[in-house]
N, C-alpha and C positions, 0 to 999 in steps of 0.2 A: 532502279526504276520501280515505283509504289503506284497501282491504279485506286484513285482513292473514289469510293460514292458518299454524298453529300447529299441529305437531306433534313429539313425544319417541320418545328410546327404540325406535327402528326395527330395532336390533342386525345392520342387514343385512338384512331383510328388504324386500323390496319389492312396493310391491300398486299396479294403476297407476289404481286409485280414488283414489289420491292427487293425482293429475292434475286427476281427473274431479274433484274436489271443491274444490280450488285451482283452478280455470278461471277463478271469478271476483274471484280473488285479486291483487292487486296485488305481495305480496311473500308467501316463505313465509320464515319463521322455525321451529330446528330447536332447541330448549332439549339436544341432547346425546346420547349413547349413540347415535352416528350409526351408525358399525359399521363402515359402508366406504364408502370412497371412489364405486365405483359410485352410492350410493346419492344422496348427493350431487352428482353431477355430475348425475345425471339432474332432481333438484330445482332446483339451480341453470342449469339449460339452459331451462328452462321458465318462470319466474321471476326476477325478484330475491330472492337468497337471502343472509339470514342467520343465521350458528350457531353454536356452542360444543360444544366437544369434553366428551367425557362421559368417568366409568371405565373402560369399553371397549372404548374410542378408543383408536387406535395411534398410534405415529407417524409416520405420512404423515397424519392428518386432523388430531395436535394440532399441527404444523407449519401448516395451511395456515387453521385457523381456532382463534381464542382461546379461554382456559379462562373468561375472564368477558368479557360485552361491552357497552358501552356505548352510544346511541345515541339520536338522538330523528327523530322520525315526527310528521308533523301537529299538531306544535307540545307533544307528548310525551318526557317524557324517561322511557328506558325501559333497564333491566338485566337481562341474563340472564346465568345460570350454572347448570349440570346441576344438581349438589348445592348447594341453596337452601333446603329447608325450607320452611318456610309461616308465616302471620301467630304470632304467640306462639310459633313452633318455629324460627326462624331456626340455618341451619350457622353454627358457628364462625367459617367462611373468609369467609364473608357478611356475619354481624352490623353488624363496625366499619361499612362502606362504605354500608349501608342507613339507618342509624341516624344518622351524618356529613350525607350526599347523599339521601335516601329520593328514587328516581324515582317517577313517575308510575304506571310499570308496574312489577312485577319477574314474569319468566318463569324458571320454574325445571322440573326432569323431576324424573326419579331414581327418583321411588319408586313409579310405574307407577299412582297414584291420579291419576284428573281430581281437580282438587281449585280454584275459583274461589274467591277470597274477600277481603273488600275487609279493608284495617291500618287499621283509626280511628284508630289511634294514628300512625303514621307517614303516612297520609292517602293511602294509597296502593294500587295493587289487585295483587293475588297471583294468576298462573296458573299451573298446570302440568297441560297440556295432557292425560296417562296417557300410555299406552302406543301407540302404533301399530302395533310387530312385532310377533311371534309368542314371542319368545323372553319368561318370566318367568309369574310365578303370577297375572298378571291374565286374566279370562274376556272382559270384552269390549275389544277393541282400541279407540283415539277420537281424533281431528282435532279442533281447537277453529277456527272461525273468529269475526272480528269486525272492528269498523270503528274506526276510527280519525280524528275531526273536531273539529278543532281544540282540540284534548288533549283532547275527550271518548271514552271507550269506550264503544259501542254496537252494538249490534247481533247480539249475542254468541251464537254456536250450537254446538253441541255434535254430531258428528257419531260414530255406532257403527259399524266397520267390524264388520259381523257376519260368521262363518266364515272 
């Protein structure tokens, strides 16, 4: 059993509720739009961390982490990439590889909507997590955690960083 925290779209900003809320987290995964390196390194100092480089992203962050990534977790096979889309909306850059391999998971950001929902079709469950910075037209900021046992996902919470 793996407690994973999930969170996007941080454009640099940093709030150290992020900390307090991944406490009891086993790994934090970062679906993109990291923003800066600072931001990361303090995530990954805390944690085991994994993530993918967003739009935003320069190059010192898409050097040192990938544009898609792949990986499995408690018997989960799981894919993230920033620009992903959602179940019936899949990106272009995404489609073939989901549709070929469909993981367990797919974790995607981008577009600042929490957005949870499972692919019947592809059998598979879709996160992206919203936003967690400050920067973009969403009002409330949001952290996703969940658990991760033995490829089941459960446990799943939704966390509002208010103000």
């Amino acid at each position: 059993m793996m407690k994973i925290g999930l969170l996007s779209d941080t454009h640099a900003y940093w709030d150290d509720r992020y900390l307090y809320y991944f406490e009891p987290c086993d790994e934090i995964w970062h679906a993109g739009d990291i923003g800066s390196l600072e931001v990361a390194e303090k995530l990954a100092a805390f944690r085991h961390f994994r993530a993918v480089w967003g739009n935003v992203d320069g190059q010192e962050l898409r050097q040192r982490y990938p544009e898609t990534l792949g990986f499995t977790v408690e018997g989960a096979n799981v894919l993230m990439k920033h620009i992903g889309g959602y179940p019936g909306h899949y990106d272009a850059s995404i489609k073939g590889p989901l549709m070929v391999h469909p993981p367990r998971l797919f974790v995607s950001g981008h577009s600042h909507i929490l957005k949870v929902k499972y692919d019947k079709t592809l059998d598979m469950l879709h996160i992206n997590p919203g936003a967690a910075g400050k920067y973009g037209f969403h009002k409330v900021r949001t952290l996703v955690r969940f658990v991760i046992d033995a490829g089941v996902f459960k446990d799943l919470e939704v966390v509002e960083l208010a103000g």
